[in-house]
Phi, psi and omega in degrees: 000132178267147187263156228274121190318003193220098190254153194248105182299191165267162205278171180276131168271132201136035174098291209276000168064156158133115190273122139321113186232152179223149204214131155058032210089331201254088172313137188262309181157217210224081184289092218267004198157154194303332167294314178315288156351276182305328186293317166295326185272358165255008125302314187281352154126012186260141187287113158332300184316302201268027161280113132304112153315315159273045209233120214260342184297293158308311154240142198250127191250131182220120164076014185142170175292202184273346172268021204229100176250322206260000000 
């Protein structure tokens, strides 16, 4: 199976939350909320609309899901 281009690290420890997402390789940056998250992922060229969060073809989620930022 191949795996999904885009991973959601687990939030950061130390208060401040925050996730790492990386696309292809590439760190995009530190995603504080599911708007962040989309914000990155429509810079790297992908439509916010036709995004599933839960969508495992796409996103690979480490250390929780999309409701989990903190």
């Amino acid at each position: 199976m191949a795996r999904a281009p885009v991973v959601v690290y687990p939030p950061a420890e130390g208060g401040g939350g925050g996730r790492r997402v990386r696309a292809d390789g590439t760190i995009l940056g530190i995603a504080y909320s599911e708007a962040d998250l989309l914000e990155f992922l429509r810079r790297a060229g992908l439509d916010p609309e036709g995004i599933r969060l839960d969508d495992p073809d796409l996103i690979e989620w480490r250390g929780g899901g999309p409701d989990v930022w903190l």
